[in-house]
BASE-881834 format. One record per residue: residue number from 1; residue in one letter; chain; x, y negated, z of N, C-alpha, C in turn. Coordinates in Angstrom, 2 decimals, decimal comma, always signed. Layout:
N
NUM a A X Y Z X Y Z X Y Z
...
END
This chain:
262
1 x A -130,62 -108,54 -127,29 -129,29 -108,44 -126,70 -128,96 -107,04 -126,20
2 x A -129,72 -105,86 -125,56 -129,59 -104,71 -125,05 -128,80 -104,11 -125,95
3 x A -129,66 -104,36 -127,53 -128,86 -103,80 -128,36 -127,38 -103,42 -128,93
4 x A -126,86 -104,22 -128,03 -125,50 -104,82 -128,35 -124,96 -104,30 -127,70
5 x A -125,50 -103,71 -126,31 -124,67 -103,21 -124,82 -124,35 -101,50 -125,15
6 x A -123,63 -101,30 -125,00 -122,65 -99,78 -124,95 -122,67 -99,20 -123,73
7 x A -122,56 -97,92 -123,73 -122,09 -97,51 -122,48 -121,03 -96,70 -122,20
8 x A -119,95 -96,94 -122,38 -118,68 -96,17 -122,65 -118,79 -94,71 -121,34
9 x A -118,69 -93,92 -121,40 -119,44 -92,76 -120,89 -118,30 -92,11 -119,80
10 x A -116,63 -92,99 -119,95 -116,44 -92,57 -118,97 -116,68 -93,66 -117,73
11 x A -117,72 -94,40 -117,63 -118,06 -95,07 -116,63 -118,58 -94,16 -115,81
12 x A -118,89 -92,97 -115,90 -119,82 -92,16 -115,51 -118,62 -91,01 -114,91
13 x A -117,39 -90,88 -114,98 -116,46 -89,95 -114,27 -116,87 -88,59 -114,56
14 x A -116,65 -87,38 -114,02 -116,90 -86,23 -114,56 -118,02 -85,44 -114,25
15 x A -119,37 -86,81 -114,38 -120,73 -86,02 -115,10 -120,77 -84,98 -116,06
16 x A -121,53 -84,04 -116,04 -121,78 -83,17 -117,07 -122,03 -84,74 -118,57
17 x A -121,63 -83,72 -120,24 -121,68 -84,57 -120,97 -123,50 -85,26 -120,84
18 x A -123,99 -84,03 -120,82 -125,63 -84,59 -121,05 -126,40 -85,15 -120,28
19 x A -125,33 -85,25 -119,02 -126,33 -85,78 -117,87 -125,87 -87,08 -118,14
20 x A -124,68 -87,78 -118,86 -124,22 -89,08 -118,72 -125,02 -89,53 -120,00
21 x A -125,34 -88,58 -121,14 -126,28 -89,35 -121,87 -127,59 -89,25 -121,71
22 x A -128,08 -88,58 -120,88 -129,51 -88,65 -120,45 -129,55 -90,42 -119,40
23 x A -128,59 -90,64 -119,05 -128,64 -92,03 -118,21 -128,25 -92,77 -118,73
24 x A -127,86 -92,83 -119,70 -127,63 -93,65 -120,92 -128,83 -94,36 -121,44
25 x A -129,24 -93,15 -121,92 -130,73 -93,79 -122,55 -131,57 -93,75 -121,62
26 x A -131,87 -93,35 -120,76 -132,80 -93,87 -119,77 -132,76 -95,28 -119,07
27 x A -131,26 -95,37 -118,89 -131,70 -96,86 -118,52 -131,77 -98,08 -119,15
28 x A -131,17 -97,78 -120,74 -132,04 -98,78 -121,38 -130,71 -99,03 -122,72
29 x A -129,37 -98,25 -122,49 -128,96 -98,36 -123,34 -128,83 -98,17 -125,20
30 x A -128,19 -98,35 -125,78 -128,90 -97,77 -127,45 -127,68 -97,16 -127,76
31 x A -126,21 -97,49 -127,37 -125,28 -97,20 -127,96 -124,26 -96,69 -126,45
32 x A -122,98 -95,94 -126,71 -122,49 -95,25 -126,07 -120,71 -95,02 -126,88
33 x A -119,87 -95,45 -125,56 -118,57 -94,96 -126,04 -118,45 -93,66 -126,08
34 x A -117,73 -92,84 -126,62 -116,88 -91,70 -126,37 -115,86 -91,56 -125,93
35 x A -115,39 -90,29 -125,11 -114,16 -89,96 -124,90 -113,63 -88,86 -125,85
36 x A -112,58 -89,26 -126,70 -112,19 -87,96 -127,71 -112,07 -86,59 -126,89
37 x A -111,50 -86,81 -126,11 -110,78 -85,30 -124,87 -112,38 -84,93 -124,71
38 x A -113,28 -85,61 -124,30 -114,33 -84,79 -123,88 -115,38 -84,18 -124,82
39 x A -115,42 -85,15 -126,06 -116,21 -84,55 -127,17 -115,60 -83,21 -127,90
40 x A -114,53 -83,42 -127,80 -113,29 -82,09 -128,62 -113,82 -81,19 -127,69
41 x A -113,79 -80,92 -126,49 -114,38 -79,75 -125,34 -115,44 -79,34 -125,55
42 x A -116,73 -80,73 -126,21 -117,59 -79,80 -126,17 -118,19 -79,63 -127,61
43 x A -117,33 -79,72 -128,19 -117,49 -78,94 -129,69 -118,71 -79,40 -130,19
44 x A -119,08 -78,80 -131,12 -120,65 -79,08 -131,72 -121,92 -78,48 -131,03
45 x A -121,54 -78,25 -129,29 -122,26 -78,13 -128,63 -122,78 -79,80 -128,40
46 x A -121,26 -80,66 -127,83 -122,02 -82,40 -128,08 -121,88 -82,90 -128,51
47 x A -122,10 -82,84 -130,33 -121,77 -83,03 -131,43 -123,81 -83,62 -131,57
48 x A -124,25 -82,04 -131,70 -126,11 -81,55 -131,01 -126,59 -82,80 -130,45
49 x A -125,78 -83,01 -129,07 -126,15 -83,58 -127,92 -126,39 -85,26 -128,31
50 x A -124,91 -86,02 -128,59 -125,43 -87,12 -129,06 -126,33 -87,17 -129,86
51 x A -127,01 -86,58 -131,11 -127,42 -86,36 -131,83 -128,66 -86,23 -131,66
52 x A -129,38 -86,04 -130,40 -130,34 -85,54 -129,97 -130,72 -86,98 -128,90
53 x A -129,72 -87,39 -128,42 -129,41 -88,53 -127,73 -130,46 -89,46 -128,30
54 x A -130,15 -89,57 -129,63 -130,25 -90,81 -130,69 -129,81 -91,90 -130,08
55 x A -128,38 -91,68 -129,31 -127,38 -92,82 -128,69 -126,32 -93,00 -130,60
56 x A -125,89 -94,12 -130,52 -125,16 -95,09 -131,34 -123,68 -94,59 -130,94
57 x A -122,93 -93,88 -131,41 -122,07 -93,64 -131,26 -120,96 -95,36 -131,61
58 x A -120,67 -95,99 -130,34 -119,85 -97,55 -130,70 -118,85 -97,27 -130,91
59 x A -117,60 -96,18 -130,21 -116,15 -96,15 -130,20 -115,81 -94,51 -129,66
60 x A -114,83 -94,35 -130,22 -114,51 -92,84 -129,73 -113,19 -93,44 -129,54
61 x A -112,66 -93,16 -128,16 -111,38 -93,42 -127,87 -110,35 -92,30 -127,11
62 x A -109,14 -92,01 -126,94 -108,15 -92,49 -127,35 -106,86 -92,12 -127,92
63 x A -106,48 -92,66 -128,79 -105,22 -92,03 -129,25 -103,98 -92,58 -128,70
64 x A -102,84 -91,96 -128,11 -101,80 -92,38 -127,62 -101,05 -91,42 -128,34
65 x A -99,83 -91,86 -128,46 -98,29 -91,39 -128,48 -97,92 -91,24 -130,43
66 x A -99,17 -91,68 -130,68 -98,57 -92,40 -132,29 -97,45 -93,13 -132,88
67 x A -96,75 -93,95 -131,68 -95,63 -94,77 -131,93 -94,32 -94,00 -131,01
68 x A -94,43 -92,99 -130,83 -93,62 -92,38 -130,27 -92,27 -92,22 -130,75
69 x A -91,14 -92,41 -130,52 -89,22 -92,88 -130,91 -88,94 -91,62 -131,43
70 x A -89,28 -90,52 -131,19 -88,89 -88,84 -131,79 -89,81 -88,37 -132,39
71 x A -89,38 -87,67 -133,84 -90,43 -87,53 -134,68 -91,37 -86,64 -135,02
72 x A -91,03 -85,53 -133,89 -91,57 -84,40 -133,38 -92,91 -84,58 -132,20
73 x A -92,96 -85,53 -131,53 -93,82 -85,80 -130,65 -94,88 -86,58 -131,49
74 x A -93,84 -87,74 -132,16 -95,15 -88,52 -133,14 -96,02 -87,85 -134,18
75 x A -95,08 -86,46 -134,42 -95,65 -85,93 -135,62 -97,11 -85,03 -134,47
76 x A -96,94 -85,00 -133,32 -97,91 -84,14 -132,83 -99,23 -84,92 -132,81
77 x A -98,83 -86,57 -132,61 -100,10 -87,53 -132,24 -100,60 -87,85 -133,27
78 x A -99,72 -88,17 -134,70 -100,38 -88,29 -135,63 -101,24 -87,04 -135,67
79 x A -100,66 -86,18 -135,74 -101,83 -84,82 -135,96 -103,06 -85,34 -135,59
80 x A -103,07 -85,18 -134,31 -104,09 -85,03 -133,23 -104,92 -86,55 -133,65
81 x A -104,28 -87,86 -134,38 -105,02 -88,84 -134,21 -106,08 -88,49 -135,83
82 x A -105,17 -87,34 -136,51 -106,06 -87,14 -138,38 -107,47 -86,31 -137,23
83 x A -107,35 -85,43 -136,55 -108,28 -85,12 -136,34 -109,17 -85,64 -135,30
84 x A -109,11 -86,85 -134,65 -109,56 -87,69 -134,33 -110,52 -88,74 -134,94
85 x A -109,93 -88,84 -136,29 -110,72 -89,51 -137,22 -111,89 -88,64 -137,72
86 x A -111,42 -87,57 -138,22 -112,37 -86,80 -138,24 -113,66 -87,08 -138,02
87 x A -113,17 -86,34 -136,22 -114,09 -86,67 -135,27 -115,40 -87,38 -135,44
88 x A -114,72 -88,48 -135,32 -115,42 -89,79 -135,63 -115,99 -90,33 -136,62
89 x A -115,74 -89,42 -137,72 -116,71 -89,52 -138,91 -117,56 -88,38 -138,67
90 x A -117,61 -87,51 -138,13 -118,57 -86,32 -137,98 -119,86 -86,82 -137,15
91 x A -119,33 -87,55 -136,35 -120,15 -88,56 -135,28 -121,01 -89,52 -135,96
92 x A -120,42 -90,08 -136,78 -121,38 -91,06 -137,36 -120,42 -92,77 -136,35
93 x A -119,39 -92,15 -136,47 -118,80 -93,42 -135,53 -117,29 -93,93 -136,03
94 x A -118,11 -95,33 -136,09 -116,57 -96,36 -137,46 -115,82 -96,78 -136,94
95 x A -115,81 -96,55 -135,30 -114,12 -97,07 -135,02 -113,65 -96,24 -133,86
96 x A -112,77 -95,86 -134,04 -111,18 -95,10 -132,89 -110,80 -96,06 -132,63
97 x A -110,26 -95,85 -131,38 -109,21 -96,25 -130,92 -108,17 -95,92 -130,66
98 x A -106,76 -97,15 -130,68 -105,48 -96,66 -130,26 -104,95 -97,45 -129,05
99 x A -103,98 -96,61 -128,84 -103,74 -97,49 -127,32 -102,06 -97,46 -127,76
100 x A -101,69 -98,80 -127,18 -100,18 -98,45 -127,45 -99,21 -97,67 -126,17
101 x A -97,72 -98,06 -126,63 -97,42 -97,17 -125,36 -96,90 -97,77 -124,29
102 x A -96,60 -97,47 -123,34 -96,06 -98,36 -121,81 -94,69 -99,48 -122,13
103 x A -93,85 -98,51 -123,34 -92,69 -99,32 -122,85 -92,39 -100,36 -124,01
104 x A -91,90 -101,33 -123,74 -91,99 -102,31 -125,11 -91,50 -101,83 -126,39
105 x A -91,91 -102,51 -127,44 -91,49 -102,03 -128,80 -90,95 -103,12 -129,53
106 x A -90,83 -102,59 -130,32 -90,41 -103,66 -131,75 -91,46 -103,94 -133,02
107 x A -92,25 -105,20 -132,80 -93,54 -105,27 -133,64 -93,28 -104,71 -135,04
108 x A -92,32 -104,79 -135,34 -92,07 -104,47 -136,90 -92,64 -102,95 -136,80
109 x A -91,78 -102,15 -136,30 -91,97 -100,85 -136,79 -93,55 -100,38 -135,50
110 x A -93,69 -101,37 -134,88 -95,36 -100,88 -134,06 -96,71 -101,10 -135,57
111 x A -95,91 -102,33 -136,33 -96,67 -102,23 -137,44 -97,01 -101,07 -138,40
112 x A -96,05 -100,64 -138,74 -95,44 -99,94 -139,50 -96,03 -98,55 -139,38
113 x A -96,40 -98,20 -137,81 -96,84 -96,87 -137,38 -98,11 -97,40 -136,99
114 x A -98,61 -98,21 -137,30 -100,72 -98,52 -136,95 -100,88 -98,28 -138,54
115 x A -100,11 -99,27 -139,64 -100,71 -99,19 -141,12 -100,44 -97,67 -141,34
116 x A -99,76 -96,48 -140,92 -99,97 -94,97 -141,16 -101,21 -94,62 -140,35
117 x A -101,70 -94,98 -139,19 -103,02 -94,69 -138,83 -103,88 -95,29 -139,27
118 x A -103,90 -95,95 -140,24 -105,13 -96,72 -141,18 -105,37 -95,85 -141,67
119 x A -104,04 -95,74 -142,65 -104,62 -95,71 -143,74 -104,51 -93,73 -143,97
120 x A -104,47 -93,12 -143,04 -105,15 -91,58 -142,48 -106,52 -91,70 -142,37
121 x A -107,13 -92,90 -141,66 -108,17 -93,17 -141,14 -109,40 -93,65 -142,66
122 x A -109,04 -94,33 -143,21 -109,57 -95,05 -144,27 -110,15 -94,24 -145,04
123 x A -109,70 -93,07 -145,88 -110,47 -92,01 -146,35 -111,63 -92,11 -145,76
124 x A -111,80 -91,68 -144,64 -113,26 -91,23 -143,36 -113,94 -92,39 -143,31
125 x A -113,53 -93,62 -143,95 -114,41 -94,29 -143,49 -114,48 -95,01 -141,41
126 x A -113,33 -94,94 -141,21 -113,38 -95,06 -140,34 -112,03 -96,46 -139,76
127 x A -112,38 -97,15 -138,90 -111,54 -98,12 -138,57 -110,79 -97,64 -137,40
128 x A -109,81 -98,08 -137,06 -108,90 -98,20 -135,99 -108,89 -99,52 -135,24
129 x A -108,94 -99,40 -134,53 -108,68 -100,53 -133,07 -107,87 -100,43 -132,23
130 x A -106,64 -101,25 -132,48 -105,87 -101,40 -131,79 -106,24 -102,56 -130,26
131 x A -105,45 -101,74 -128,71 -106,42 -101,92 -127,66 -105,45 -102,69 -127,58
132 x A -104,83 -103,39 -126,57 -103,53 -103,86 -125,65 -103,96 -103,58 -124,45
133 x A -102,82 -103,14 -123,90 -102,94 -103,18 -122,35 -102,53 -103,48 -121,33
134 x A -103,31 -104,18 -120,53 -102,16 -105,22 -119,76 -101,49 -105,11 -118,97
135 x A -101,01 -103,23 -118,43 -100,03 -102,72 -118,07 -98,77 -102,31 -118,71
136 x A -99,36 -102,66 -120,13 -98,04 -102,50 -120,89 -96,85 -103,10 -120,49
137 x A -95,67 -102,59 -121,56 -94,22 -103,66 -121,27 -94,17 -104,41 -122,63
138 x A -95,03 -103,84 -123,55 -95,07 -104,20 -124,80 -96,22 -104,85 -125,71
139 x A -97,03 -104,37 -125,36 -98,24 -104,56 -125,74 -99,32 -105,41 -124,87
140 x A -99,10 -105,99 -124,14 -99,87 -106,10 -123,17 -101,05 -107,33 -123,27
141 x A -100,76 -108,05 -124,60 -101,89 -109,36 -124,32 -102,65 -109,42 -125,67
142 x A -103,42 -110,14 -125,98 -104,07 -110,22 -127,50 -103,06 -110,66 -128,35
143 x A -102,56 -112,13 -128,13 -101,21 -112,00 -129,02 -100,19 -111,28 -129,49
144 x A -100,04 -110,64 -128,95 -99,20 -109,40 -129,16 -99,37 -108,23 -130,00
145 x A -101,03 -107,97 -129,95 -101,70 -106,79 -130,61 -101,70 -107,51 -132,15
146 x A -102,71 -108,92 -131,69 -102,99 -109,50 -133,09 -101,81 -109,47 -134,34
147 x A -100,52 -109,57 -133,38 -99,12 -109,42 -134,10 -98,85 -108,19 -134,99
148 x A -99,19 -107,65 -134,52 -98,76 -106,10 -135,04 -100,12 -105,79 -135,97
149 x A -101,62 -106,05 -136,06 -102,43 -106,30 -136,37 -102,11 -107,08 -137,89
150 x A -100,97 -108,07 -137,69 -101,32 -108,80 -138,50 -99,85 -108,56 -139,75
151 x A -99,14 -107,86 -138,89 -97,78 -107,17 -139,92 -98,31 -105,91 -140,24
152 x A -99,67 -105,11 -140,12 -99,68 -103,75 -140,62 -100,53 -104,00 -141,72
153 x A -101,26 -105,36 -141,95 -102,17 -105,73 -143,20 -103,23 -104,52 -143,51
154 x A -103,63 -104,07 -143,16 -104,57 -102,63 -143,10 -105,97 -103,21 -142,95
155 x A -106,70 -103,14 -144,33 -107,85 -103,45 -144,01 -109,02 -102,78 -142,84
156 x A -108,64 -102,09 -142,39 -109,77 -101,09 -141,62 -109,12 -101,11 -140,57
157 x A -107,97 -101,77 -140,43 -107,28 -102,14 -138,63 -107,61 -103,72 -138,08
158 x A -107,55 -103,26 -136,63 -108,11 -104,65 -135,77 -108,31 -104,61 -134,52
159 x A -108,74 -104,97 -134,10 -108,41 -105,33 -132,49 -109,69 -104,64 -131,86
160 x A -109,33 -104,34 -130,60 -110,15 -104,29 -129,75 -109,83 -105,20 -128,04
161 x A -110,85 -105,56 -127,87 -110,41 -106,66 -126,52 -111,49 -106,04 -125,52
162 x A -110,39 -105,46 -124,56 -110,73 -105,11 -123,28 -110,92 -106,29 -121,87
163 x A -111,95 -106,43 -121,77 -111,74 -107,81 -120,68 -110,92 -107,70 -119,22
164 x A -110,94 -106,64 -119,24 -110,27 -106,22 -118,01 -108,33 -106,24 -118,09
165 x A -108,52 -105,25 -119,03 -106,75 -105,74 -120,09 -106,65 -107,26 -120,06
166 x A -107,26 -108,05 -120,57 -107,54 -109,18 -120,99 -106,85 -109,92 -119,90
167 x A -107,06 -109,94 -118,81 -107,18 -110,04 -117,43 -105,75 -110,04 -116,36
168 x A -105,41 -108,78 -116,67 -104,46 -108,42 -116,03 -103,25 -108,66 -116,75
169 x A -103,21 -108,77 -118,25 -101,74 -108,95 -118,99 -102,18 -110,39 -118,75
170 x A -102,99 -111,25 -118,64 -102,62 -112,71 -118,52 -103,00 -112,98 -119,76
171 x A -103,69 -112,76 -121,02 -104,25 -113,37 -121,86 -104,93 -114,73 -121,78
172 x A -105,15 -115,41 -122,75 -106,54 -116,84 -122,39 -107,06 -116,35 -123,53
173 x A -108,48 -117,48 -123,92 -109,22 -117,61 -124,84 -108,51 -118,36 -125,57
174 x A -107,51 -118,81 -125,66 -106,89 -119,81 -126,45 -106,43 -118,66 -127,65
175 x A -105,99 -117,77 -126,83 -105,61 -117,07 -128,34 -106,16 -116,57 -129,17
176 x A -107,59 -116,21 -128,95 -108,00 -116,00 -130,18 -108,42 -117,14 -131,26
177 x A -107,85 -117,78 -131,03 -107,69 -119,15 -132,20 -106,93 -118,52 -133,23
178 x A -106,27 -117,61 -132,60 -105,15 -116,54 -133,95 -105,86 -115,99 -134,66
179 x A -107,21 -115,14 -134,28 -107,63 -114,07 -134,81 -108,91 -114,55 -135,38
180 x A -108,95 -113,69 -136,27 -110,44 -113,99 -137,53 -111,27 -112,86 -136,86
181 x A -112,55 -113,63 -136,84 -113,75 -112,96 -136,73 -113,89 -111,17 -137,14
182 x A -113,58 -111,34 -138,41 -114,06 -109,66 -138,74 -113,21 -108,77 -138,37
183 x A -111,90 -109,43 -137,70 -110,67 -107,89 -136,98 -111,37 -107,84 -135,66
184 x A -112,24 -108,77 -135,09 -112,78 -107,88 -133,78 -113,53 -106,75 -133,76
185 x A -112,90 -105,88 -133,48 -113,39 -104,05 -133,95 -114,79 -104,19 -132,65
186 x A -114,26 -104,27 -131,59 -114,67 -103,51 -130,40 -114,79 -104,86 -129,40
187 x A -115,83 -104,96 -128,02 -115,27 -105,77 -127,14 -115,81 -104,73 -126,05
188 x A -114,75 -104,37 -124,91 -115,25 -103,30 -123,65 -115,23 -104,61 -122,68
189 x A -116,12 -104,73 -121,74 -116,32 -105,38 -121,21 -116,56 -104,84 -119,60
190 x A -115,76 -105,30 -118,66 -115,61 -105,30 -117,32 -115,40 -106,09 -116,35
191 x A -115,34 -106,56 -114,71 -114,85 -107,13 -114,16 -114,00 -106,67 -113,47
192 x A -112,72 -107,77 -112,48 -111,95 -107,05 -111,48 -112,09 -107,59 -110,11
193 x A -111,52 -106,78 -109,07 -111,60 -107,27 -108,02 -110,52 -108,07 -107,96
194 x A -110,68 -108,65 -106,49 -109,72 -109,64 -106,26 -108,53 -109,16 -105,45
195 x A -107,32 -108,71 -106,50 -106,28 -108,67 -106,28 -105,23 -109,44 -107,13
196 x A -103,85 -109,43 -107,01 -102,97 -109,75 -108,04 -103,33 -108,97 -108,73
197 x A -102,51 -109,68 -109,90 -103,11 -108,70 -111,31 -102,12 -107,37 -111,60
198 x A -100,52 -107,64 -111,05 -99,90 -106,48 -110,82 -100,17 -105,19 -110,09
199 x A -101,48 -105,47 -109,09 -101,76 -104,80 -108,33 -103,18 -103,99 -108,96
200 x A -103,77 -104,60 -109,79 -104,76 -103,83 -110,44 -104,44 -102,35 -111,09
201 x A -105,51 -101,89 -110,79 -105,49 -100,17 -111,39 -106,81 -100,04 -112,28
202 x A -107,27 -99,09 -112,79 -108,24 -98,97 -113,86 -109,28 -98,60 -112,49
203 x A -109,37 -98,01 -111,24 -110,47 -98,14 -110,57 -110,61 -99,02 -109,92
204 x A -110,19 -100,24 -110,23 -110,37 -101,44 -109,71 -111,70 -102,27 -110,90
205 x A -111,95 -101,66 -111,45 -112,72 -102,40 -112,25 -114,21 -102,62 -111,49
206 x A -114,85 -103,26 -111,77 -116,43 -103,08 -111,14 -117,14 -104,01 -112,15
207 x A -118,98 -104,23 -111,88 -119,66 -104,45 -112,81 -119,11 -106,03 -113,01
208 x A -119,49 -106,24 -114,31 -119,14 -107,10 -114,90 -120,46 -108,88 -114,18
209 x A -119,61 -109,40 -113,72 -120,26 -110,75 -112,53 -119,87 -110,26 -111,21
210 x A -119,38 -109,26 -111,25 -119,14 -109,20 -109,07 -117,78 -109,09 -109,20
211 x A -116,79 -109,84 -110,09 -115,67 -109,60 -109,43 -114,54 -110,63 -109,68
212 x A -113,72 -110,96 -110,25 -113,18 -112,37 -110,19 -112,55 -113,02 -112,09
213 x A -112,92 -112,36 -112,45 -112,22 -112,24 -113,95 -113,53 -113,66 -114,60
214 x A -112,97 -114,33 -115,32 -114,29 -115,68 -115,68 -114,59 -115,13 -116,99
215 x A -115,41 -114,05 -117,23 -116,20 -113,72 -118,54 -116,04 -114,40 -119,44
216 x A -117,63 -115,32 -118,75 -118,12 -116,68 -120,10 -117,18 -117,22 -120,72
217 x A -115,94 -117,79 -120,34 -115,39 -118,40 -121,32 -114,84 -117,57 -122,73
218 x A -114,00 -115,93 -122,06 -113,93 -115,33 -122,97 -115,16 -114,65 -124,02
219 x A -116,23 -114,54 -123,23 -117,03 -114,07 -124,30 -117,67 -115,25 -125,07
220 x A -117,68 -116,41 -124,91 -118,38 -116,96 -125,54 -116,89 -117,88 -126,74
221 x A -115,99 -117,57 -126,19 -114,81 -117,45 -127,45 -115,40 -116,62 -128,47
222 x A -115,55 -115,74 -128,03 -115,70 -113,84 -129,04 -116,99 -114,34 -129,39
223 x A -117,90 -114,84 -129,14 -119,67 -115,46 -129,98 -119,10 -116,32 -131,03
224 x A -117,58 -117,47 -130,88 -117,88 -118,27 -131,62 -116,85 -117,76 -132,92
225 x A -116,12 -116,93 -132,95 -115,64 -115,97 -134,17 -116,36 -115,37 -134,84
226 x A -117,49 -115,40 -134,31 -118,73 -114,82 -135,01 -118,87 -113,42 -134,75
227 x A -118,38 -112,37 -133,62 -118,41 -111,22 -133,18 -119,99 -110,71 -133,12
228 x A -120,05 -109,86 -134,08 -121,24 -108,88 -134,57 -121,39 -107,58 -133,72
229 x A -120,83 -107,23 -133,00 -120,97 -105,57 -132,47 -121,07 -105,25 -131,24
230 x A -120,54 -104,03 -131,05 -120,82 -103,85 -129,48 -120,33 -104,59 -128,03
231 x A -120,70 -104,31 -127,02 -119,99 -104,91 -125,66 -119,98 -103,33 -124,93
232 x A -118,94 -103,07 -125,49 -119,35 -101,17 -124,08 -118,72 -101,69 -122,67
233 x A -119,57 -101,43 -121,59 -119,50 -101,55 -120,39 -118,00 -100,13 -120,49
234 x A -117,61 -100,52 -119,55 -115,83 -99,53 -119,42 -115,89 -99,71 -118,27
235 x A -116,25 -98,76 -116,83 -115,67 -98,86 -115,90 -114,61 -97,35 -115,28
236 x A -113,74 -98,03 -114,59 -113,21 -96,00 -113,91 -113,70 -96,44 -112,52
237 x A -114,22 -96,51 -111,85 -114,50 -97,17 -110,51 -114,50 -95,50 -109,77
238 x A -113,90 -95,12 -109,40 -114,28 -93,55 -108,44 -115,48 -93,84 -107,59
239 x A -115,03 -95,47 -106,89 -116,36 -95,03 -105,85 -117,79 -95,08 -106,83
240 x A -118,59 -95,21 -108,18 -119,42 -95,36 -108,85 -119,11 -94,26 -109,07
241 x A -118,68 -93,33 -109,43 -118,43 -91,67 -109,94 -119,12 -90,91 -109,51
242 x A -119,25 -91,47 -107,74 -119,76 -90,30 -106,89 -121,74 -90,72 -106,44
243 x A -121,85 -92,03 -107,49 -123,45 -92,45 -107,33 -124,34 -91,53 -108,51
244 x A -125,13 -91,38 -108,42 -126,16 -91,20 -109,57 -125,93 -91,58 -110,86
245 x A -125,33 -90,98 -112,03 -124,99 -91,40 -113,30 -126,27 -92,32 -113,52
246 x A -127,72 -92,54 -113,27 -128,60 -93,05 -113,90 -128,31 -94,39 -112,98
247 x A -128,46 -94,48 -111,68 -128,05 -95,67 -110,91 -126,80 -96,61 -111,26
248 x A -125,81 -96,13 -111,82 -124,85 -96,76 -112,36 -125,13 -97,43 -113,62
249 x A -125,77 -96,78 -114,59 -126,24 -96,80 -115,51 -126,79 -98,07 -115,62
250 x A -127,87 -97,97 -114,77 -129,01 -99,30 -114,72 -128,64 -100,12 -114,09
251 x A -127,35 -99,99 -113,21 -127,00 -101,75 -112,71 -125,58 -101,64 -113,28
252 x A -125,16 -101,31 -114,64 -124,57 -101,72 -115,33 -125,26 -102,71 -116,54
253 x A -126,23 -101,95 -117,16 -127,14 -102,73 -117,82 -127,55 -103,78 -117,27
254 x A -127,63 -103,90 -115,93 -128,49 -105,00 -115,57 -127,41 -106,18 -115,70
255 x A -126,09 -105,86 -115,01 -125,11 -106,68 -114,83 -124,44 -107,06 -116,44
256 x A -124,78 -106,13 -117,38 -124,24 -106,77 -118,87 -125,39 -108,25 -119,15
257 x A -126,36 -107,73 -118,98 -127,55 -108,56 -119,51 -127,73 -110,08 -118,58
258 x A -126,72 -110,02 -117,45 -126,51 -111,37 -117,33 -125,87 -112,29 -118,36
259 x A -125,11 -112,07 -118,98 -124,27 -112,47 -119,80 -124,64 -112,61 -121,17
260 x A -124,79 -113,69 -122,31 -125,15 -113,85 -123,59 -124,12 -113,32 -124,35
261 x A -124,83 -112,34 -124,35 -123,99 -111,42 -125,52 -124,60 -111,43 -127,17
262 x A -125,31 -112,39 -127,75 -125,55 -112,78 -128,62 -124,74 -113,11 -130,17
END
């Protein structure tokens, strides 16, 4: 099961890159998210680094402003998302992510602008994962993504399910009764504290069992689709920022490995 556990690296806040993968693999992880912004910085200086890691590159994330209404801004994100893919084939890593945008859309043409990031992406060998987020106005639940998912017909597009997103837009496990097994790209996995869910922020997250969000049912939805891949731990928690990248590290692992991630 370890095998399965990720460590999405900005759980770790603004550690040096090598000190967050030195606690990576030290405490027991095999695989590791990326942040695009931070790998682009450090060039094929931590290009080396993972590499040296012999961490599993799971997800390099994120692309925003792809679906953007003016075609000058979109034309900047598409840019930025071709060399993103890149990226991520240079890495040795088969899925990006996209994030949609805050304000609601129109599934048709949200389709319309994911099947152009496919199929940019597809050359490389590389998949796209579309996230939802449950601060969206548009995007905000699995149904919603799966929608647009399922009007862009793009073989190498698919979902990614954030439990924490999951959470806060008000999703159930019921819906993935919609979705087929092999579009689950990605699963990031987190808990929240106990607030309304309007009131949640991304440093509200904490380890996954200490906080009020009911996992098991959703993950053991995502076991019975037959979900093959990673679980990257995703936290922004500031107050964990300012602990020991390796201490976080290891009672993140510890707190994934409650959970049958099988």
């Amino acid at each position: 099961m370890p095998d399965r556990a990720a460590l999405n690296l900005a759980s770790l806040g603004p550690a040096p890159l090598e000190s967050k993968l030195y606690a990576a693999a030290a405490a027991g992880f095999r695989a590791v998210g990326l942040v695009r912004e931070e790998m682009q910085k450090a060039g094929e200086d931590g290009q080396r680094e993972i590499r040296l890691s012999q961490l599993a590159p799971a997800e390099l994330m994120g692309m925003a402003g792809w679906m953007a209404p003016d075609r000058a801004s979109r034309a900047v994100a598409v840019a930025q998302a071709e060399t993103t893919f890149e990226l991520a084939a240079t890495l040795g890593c088969s899925v990006a992510i996209a994030w949609p945008p805050m304000e609601a859309v129109d599934p048709v043409a949200a389709a319309a602008a994911f099947a152009d990031l496919c199929r940019l992406a597809e050359p490389l060998g590389v998949r796209v994962g579309l996230e939802f987020l449950g601060n969206s106005q548009g995007v905000s639940t699995l149904a919603a993504a799966w929608e647009i998912i399922e009007l862009a017909e793009a073989p190498n597009g698919g979902l990614v399910i954030d439990t924490f997103h999951f959470h806060r837009g008000g999703s159930s496990p019921e819906m993935l009764e919609l979705v087929t097994g092999d579009k689950i790209f990605l699963v990031q996995i987190s808990d929240a504290v106990d607030l309304p869910v309007r009131e949640l922020h991304d440093r509200h997250r904490v380890y996954p069992g200490s906080g009020v969000i009911p996992l098991e049912p959703l993950l053991s939805a995502v076991r019975d689709k037959g979900y093959s891949s990673y679980y990257s731990l995703e936290l922004h928690n500031e107050g964990y920022w300012q602990q020991d990248p390796l201490l976080v590290a290891r009672e993140g692992l510890r707190a994934v490995r409650h959970f049958d991630l099988s």
